[in-house]
N, C-alpha and C positions, 0 to 999 in steps of 0.2 A: 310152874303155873298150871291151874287145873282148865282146860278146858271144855269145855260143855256146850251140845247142843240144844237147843230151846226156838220154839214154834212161838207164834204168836199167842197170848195170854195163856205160856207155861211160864211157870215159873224158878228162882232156886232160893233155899233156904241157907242163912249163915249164922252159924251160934245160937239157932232155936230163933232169933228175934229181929235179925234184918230179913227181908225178904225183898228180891229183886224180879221183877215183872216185865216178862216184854210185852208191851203197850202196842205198839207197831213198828210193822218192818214197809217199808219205803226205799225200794230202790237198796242203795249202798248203805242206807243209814238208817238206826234199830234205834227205834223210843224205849226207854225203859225207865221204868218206876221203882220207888225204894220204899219201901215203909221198915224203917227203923225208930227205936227211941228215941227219942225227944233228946236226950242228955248222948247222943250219936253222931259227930259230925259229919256233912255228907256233901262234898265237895267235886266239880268234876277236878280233872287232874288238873287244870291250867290254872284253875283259882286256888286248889290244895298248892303248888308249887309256887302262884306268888303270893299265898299267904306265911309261908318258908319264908320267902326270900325277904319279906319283908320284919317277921319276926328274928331274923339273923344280922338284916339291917340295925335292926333296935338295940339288940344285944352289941353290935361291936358299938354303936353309938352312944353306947350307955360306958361299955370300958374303956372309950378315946377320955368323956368327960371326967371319967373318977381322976385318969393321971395326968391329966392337965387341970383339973380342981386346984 
């Protein structure tokens, strides 16, 4: 994991074309901004993780019904 310091409105660049902004620092907790592609998903972790869990939901629910077809 790369870590990096950043002040309020520095920023870091990712692959030329995400760029991540700290917006503000508050106490414990750091706002930050994304401008990526459109065609980019951008997810915090808890929704990237039940977005998983629910696409893996699908998939076994999908191969219960083929062998019981």
């Amino acid at each position: 994991m790369l870590v990096l310091s950043r002040k309020k409105n520095e920023s870091i660049v990712i692959n030329n074309d995400i760029t991540i902004v700290v917006v503000e620092i508050r106490g414990d907790k750091v706002r930050l901004g994304v401008e990526a592609p459109k065609e980019v998903p951008v997810h915090r972790r808890e929704v990237y993780d039940a977005i998983k869990r629910n696409e893996q939901a699908s998939v076994e629910g999908d191969s219960t019904n083929e062998t019981n077809g």
